[in-house]
GUGU-325218 format. One record per residue: x negated, y negated, z negated of N, C-alpha, C, CB in turn; residue number from 1. Coordinates in Angstrom, 2 decimals, decimal comma. Atoms other than C-alpha are relative to their C-alpha. Glycine has a CB too. Layout:
<rec n_x="X" n_y="Y" n_z="Z" ca_x="X" ca_y="Y" ca_z="Z" c_x="X" c_y="Y" c_z="Z" cb_x="X" cb_y="Y" cb_z="Z" mivo="NUM"/>
...
END
This chain:
<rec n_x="-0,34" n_y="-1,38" n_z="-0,25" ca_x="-261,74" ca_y="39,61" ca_z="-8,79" c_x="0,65" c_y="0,58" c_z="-1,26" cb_x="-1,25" cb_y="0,82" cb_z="0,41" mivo="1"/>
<rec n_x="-0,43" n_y="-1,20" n_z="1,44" ca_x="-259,29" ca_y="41,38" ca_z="-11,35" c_x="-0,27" c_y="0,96" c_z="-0,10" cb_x="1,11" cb_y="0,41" cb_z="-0,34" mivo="2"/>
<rec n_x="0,38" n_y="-1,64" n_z="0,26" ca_x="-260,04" ca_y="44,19" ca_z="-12,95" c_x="1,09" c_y="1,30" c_z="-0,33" cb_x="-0,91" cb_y="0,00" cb_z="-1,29" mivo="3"/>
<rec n_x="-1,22" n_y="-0,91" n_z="0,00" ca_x="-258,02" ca_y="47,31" ca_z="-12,69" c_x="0,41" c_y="0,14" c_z="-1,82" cb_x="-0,49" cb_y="1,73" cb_z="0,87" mivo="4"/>
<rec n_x="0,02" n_y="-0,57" n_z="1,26" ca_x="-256,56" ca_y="48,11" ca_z="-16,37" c_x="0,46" c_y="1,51" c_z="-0,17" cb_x="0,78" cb_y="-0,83" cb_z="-0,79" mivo="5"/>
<rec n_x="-0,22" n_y="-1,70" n_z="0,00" ca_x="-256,41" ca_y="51,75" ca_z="-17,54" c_x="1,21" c_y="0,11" c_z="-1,12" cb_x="-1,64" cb_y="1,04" cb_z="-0,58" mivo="6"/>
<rec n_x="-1,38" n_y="-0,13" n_z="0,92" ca_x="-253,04" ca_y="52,81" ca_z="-18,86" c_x="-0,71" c_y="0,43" c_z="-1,82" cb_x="1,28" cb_y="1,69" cb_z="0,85" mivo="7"/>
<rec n_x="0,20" n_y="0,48" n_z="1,29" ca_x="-252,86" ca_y="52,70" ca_z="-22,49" c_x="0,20" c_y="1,88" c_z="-0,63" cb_x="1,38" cb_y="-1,51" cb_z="-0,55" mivo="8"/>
<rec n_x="-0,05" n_y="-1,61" n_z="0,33" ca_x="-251,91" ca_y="56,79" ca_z="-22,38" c_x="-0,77" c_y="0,73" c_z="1,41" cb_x="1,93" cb_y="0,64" cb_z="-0,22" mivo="9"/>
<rec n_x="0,34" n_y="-0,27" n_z="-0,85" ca_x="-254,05" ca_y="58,06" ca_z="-20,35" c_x="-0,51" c_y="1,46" c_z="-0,23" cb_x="-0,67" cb_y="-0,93" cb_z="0,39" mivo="10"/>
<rec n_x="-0,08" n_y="-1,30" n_z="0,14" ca_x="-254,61" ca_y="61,36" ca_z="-21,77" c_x="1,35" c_y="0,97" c_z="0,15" cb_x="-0,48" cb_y="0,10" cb_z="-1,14" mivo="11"/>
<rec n_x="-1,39" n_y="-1,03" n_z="-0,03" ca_x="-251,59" ca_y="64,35" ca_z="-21,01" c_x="0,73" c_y="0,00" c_z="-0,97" cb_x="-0,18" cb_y="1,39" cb_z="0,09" mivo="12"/>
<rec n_x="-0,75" n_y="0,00" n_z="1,31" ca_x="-248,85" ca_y="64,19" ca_z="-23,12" c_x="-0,28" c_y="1,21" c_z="-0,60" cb_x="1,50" cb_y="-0,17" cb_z="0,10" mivo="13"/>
<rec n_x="0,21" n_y="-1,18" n_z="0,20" ca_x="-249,58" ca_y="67,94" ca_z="-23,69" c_x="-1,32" c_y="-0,12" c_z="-0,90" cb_x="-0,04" cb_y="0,79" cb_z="1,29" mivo="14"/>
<rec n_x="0,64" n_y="-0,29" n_z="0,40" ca_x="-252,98" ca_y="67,13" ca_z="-24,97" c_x="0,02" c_y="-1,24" c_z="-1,18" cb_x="-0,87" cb_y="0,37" cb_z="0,87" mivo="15"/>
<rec n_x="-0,49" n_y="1,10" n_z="0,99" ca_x="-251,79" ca_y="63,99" ca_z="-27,52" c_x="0,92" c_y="0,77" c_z="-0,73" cb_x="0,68" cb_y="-1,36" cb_z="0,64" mivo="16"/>
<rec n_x="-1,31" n_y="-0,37" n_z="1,39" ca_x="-249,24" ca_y="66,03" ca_z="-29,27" c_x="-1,20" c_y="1,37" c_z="-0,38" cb_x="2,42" cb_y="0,73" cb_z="0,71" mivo="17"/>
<rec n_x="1,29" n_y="-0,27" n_z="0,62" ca_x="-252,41" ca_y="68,51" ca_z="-29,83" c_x="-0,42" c_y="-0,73" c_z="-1,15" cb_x="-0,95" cb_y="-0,17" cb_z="0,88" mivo="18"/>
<rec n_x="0,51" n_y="1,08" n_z="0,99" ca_x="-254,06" ca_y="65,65" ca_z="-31,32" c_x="0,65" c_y="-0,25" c_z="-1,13" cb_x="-0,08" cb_y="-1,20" cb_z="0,54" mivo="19"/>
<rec n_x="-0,85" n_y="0,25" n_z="1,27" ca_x="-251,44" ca_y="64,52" ca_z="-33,28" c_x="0,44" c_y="1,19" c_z="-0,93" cb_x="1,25" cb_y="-0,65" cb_z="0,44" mivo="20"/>
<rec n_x="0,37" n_y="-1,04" n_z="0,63" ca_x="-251,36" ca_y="67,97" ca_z="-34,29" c_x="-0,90" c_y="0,60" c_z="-1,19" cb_x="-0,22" cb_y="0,35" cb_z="0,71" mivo="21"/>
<rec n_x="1,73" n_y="-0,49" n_z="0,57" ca_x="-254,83" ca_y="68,44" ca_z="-35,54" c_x="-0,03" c_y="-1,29" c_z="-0,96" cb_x="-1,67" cb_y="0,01" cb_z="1,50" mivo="22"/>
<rec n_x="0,11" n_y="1,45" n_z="0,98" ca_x="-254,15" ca_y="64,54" ca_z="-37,26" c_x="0,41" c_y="0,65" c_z="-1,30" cb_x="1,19" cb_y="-1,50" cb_z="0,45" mivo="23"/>
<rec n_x="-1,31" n_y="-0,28" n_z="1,49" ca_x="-251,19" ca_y="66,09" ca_z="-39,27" c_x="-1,03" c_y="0,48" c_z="-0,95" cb_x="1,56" cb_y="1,51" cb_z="0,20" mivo="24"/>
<rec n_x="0,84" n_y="-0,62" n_z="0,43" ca_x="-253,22" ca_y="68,62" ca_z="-40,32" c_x="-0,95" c_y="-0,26" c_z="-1,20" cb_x="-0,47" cb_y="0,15" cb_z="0,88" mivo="25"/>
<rec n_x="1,06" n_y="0,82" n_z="0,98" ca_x="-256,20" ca_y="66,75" ca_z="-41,39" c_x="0,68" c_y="-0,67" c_z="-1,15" cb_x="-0,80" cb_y="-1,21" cb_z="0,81" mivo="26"/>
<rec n_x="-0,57" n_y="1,04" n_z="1,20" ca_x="-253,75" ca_y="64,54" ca_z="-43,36" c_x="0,27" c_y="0,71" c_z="-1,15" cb_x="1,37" cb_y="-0,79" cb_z="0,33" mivo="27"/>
<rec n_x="-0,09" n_y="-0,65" n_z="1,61" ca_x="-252,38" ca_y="67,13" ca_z="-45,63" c_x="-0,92" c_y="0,48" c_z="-0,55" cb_x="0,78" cb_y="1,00" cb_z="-0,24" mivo="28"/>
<rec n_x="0,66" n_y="-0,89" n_z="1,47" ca_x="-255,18" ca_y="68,92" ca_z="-46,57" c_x="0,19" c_y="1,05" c_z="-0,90" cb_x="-0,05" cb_y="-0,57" cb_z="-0,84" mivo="29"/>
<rec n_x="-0,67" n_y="-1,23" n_z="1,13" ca_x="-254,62" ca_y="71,18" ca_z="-49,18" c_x="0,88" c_y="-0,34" c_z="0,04" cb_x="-0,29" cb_y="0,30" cb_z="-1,43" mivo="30"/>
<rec n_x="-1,51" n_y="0,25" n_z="0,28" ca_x="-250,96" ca_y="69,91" ca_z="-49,73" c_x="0,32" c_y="1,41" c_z="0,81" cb_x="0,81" cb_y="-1,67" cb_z="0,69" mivo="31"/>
<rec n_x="-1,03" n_y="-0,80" n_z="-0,41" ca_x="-250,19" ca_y="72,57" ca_z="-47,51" c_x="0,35" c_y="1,28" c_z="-0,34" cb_x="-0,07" cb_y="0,06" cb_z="1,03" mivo="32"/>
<rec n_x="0,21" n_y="-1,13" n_z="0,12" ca_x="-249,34" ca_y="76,14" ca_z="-47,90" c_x="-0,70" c_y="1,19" c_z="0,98" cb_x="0,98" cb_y="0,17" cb_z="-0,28" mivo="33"/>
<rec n_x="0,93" n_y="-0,96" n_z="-0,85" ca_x="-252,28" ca_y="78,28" ca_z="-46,98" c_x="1,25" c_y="1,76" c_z="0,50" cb_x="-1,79" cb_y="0,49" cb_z="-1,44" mivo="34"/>
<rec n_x="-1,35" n_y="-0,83" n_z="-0,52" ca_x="-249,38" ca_y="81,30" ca_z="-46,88" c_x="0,75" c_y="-0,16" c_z="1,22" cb_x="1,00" cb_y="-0,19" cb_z="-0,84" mivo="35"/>
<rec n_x="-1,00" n_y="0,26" n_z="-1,35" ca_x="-247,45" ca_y="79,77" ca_z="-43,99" c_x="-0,66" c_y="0,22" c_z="0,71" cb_x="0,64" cb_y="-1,19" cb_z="0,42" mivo="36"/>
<rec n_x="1,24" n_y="0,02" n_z="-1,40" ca_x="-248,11" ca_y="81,12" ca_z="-40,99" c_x="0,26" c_y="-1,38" c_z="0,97" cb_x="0,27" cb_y="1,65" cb_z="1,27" mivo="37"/>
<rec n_x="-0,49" n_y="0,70" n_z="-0,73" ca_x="-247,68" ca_y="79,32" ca_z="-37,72" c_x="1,10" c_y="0,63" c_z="0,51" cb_x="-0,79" cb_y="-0,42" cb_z="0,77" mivo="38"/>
<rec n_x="-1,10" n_y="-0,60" n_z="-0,93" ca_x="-244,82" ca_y="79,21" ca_z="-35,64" c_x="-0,02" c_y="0,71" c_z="1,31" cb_x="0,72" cb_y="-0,89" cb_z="0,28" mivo="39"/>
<rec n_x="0,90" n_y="-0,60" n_z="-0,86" ca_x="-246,83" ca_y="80,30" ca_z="-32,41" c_x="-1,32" c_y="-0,05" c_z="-0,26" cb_x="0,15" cb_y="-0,43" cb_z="1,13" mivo="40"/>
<rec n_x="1,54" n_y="0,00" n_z="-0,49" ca_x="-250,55" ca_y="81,09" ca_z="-31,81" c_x="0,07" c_y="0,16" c_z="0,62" cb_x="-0,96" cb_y="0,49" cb_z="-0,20" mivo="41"/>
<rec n_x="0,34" n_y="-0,34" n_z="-1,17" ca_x="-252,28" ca_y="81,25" ca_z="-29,27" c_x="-1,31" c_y="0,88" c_z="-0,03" cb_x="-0,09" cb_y="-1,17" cb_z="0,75" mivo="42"/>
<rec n_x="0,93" n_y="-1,51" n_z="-0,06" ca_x="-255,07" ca_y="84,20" ca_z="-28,30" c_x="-1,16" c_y="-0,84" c_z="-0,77" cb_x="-0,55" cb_y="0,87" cb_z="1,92" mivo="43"/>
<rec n_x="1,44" n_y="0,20" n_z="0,37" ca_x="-257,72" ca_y="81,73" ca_z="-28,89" c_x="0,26" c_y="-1,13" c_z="-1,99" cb_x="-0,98" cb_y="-1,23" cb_z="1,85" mivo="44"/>
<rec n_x="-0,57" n_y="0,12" n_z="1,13" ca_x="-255,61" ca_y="80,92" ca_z="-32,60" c_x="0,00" c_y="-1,49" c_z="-0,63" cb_x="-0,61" cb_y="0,94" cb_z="-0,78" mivo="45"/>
<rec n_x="-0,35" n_y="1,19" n_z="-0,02" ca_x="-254,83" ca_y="77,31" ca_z="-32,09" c_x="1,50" c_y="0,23" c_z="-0,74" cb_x="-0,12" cb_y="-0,62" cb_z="1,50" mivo="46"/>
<rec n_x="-1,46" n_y="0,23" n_z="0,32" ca_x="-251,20" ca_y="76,52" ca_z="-33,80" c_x="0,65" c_y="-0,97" c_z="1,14" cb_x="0,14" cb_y="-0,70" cb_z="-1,53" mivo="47"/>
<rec n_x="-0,77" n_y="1,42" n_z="-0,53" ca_x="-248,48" ca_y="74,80" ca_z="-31,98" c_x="0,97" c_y="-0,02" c_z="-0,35" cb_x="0,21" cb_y="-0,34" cb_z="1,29" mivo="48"/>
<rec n_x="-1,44" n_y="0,32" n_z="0,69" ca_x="-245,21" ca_y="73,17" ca_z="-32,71" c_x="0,72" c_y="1,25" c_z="0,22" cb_x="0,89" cb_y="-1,32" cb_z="0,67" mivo="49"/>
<rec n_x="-1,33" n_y="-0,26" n_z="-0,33" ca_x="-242,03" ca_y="74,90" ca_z="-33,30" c_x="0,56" c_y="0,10" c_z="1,55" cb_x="0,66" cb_y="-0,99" cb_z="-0,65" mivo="50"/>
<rec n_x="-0,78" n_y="0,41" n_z="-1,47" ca_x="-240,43" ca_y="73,36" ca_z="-30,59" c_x="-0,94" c_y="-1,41" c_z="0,49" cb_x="2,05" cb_y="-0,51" cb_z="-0,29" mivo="51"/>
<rec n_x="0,18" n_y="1,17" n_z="-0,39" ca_x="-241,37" ca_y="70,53" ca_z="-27,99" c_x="0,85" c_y="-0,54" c_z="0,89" cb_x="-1,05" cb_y="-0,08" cb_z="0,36" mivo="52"/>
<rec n_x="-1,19" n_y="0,63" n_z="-0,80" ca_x="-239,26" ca_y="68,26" ca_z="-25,91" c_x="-0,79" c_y="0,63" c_z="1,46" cb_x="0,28" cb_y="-2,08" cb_z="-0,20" mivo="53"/>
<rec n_x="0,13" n_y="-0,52" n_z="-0,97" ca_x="-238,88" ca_y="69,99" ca_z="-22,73" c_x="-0,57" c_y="-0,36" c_z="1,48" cb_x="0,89" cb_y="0,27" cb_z="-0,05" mivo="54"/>
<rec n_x="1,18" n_y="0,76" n_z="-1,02" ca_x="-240,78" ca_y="67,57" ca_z="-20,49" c_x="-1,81" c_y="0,62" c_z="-0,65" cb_x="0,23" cb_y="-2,27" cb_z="-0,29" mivo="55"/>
<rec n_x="1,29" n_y="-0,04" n_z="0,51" ca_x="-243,96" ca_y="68,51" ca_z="-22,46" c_x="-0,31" c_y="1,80" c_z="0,38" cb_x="-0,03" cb_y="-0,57" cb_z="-1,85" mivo="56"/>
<rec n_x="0,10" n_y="-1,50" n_z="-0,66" ca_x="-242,98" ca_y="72,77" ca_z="-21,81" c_x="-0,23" c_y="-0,23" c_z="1,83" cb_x="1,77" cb_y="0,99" cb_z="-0,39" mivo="57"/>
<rec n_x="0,00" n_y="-0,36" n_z="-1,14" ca_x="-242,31" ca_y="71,79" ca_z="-18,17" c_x="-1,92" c_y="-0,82" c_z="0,40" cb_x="1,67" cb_y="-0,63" cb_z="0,83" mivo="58"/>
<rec n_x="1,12" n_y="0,04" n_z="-0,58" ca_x="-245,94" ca_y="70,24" ca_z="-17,71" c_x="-1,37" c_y="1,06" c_z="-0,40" cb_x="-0,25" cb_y="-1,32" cb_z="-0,18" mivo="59"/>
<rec n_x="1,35" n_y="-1,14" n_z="0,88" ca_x="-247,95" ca_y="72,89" ca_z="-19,83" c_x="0,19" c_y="1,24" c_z="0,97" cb_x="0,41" cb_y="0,65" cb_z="-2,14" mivo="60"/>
<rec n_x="-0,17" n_y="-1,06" n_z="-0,70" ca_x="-246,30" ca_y="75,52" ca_z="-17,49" c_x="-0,15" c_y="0,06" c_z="1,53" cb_x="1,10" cb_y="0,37" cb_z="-0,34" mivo="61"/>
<rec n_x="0,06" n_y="0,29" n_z="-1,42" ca_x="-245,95" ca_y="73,78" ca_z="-14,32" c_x="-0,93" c_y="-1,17" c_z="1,02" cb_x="1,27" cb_y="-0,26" cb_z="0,14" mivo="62"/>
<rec n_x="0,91" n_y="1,04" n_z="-0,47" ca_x="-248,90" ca_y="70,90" ca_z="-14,24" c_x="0,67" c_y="-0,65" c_z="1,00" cb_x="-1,32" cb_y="0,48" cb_z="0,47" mivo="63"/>
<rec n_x="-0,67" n_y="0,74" n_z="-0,60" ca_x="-248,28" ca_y="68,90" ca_z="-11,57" c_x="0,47" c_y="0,33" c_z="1,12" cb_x="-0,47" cb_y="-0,88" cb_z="0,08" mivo="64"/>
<rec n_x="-0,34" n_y="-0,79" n_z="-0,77" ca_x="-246,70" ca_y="71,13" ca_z="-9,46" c_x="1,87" c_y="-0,12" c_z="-0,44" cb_x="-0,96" cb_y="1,44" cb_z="-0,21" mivo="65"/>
<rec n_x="-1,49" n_y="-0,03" n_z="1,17" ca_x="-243,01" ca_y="70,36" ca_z="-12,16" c_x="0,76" c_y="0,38" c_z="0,97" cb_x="0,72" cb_y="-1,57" cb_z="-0,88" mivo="66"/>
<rec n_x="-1,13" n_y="0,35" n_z="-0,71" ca_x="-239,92" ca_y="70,52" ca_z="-10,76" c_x="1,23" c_y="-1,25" c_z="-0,24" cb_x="0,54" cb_y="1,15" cb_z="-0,06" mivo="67"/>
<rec n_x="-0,83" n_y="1,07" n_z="0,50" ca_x="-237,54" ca_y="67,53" ca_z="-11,05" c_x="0,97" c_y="0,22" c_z="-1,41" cb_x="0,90" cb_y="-0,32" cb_z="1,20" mivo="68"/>
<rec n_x="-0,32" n_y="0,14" n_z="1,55" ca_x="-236,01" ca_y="66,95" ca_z="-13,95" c_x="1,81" c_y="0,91" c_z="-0,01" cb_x="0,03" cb_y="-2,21" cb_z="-0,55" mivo="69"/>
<rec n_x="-1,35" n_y="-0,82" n_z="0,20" ca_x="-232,44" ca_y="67,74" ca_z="-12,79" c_x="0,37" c_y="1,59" c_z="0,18" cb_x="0,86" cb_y="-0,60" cb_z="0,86" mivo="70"/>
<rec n_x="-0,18" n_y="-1,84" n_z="-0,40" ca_x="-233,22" ca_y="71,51" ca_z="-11,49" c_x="-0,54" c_y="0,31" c_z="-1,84" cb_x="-1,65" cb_y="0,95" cb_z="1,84" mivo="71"/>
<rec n_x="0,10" n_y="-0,30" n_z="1,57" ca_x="-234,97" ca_y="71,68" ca_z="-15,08" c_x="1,32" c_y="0,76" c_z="-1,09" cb_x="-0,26" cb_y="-1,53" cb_z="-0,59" mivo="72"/>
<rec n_x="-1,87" n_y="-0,32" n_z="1,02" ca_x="-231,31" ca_y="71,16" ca_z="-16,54" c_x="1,01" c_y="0,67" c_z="0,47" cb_x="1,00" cb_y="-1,29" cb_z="-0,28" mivo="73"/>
<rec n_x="-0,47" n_y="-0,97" n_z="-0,43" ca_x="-229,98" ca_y="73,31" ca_z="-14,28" c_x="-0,16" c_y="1,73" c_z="-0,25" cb_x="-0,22" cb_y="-0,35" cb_z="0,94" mivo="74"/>
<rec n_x="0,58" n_y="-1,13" n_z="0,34" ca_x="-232,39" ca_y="76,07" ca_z="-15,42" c_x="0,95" c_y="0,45" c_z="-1,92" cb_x="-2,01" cb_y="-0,44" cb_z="0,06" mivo="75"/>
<rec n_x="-0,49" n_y="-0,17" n_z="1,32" ca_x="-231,07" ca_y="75,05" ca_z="-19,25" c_x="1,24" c_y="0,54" c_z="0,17" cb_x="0,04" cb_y="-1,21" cb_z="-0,81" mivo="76"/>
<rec n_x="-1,48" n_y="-0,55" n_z="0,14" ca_x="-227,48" ca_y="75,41" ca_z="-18,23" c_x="0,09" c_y="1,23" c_z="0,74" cb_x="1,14" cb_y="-0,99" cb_z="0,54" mivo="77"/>
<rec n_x="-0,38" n_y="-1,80" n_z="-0,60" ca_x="-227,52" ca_y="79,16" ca_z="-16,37" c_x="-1,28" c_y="0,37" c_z="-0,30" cb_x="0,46" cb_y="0,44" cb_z="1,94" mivo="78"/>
<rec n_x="0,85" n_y="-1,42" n_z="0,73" ca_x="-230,08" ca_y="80,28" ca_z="-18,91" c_x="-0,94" c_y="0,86" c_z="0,66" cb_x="0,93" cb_y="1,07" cb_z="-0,42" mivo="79"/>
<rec n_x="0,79" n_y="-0,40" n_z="-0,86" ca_x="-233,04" ca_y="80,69" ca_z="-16,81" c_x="-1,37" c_y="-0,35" c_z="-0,87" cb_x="0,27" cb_y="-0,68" cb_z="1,44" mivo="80"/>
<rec n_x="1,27" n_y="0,67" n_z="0,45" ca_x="-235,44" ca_y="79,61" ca_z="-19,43" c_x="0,70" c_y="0,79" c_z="-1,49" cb_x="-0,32" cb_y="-2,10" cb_z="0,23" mivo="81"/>
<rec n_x="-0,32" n_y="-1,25" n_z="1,47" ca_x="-235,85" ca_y="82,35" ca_z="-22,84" c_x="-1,64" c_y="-0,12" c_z="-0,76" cb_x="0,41" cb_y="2,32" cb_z="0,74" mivo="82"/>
<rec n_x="-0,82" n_y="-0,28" n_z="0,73" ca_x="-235,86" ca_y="82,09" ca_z="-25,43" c_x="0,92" c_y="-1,44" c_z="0,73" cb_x="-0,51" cb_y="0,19" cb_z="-1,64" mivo="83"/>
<rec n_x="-0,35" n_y="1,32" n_z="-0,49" ca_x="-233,02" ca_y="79,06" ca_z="-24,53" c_x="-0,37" c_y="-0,76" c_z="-0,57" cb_x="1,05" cb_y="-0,32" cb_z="0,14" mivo="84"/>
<rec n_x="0,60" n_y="1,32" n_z="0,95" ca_x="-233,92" ca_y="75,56" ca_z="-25,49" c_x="1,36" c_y="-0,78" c_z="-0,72" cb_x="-0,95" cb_y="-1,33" cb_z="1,18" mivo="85"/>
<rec n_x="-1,28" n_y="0,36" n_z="0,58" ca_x="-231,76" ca_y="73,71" ca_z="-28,00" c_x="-0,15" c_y="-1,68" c_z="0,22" cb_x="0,19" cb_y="0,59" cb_z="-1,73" mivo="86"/>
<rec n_x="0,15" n_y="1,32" n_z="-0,12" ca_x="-230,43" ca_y="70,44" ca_z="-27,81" c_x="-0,25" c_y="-0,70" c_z="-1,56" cb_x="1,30" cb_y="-0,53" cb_z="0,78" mivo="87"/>
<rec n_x="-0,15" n_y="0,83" n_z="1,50" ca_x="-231,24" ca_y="68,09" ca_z="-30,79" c_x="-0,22" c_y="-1,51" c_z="0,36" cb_x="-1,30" cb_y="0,49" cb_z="-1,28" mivo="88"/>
<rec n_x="-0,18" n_y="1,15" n_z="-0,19" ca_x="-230,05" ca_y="64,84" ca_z="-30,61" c_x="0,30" c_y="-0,04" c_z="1,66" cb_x="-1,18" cb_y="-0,77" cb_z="-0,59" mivo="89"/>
<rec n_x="-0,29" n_y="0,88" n_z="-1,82" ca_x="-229,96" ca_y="63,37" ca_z="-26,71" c_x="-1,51" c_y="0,74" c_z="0,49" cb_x="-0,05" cb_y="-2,57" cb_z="0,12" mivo="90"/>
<rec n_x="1,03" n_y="-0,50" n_z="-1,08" ca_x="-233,04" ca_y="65,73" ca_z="-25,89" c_x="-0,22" c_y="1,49" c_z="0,13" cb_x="-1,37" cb_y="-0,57" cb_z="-0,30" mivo="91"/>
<rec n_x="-0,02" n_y="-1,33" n_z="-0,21" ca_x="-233,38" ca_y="69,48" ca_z="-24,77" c_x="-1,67" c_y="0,30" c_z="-0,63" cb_x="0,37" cb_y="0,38" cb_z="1,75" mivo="92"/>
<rec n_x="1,74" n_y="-0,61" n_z="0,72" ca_x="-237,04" ca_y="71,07" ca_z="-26,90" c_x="0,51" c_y="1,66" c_z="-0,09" cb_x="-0,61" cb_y="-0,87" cb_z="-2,21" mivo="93"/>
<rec n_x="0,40" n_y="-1,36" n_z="-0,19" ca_x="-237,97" ca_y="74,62" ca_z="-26,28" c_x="-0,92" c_y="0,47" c_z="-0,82" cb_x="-0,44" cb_y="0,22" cb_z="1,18" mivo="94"/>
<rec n_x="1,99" n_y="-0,36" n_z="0,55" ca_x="-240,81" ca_y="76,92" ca_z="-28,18" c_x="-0,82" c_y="-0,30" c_z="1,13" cb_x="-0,55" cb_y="1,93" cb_z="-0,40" mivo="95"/>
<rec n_x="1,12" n_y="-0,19" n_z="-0,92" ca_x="-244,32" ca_y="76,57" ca_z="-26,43" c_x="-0,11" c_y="0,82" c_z="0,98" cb_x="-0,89" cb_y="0,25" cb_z="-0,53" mivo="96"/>
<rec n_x="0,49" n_y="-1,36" n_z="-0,71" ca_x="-244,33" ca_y="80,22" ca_z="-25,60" c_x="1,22" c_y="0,51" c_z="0,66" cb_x="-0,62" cb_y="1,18" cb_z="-1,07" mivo="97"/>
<rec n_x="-0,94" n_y="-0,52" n_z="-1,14" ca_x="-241,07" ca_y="79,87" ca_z="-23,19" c_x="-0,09" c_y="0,25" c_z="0,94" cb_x="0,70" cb_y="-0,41" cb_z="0,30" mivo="98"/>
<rec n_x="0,56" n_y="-0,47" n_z="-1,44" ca_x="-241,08" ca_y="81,67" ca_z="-19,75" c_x="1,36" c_y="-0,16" c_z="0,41" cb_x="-0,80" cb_y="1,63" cb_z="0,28" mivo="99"/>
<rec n_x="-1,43" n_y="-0,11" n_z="-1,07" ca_x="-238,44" ca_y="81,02" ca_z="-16,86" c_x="-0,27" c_y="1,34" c_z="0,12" cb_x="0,12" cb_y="-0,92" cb_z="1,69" mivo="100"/>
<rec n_x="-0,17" n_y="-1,36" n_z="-0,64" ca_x="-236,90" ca_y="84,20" ca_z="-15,64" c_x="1,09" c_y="-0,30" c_z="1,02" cb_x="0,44" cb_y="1,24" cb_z="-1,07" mivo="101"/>
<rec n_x="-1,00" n_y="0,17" n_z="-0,90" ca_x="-235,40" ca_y="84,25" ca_z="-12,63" c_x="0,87" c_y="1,09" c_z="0,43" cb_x="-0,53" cb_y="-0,47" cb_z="1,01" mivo="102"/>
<rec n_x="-0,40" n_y="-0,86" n_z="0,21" ca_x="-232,57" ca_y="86,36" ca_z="-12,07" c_x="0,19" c_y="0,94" c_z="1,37" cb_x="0,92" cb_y="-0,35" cb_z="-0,73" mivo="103"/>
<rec n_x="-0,23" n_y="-0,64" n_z="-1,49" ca_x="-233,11" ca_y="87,63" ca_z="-8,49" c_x="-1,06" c_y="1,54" c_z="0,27" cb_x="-0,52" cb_y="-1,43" cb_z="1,31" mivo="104"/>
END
């Protein structure tokens, strides 16, 4: 009888870039500047990135409910998503604290 194997990511990408978050963190230590703020908080005064690649906004906002990937990039190109997201490199990343607006 084989045994099922459990994917190797099996936690949300949403809650691994957390993590890796809270790693960084730990790593510097003092190195950092207590002065800097964050780039967002949140109410309950977690930090999060800058920006994240826009697969990681569309599941934090839309769980598994998303919308396909190509209406996504449809939203990027007629500016339905504010602040807009920028491209860097070959991938579209947004702030955390972006909201669609729809214009109807």
């Amino acid at each position: 009888m084989a045994r099922k194997r459990t994917p190797v990511h099996a936690t949300p990408l949403v809650e691994r870039i957390r993590q890796d978050n809270e790693r960084r963190e730990l790593r510097q230590g003092q190195r950092s500047n207590p002065a800097a703020k964050p780039a967002v908080s949140t109410p309950r005064g977690e930090r999060l990135p800058k920006y994240v690649p826009i697969a990681v906004w569309v599941e934090m906002m839309f769980g598994e409910h998303a919308p396909h990937r190509n209406t996504i990039r449809n939203w990027i190109r007629d500016g339905r998503i504010y602040p807009p997201p920028r491209k860097i490199g070959s991938g579209w990343f947004c702030t955390p604290d972006a909201d669609y607006v729809d214009d109807k």
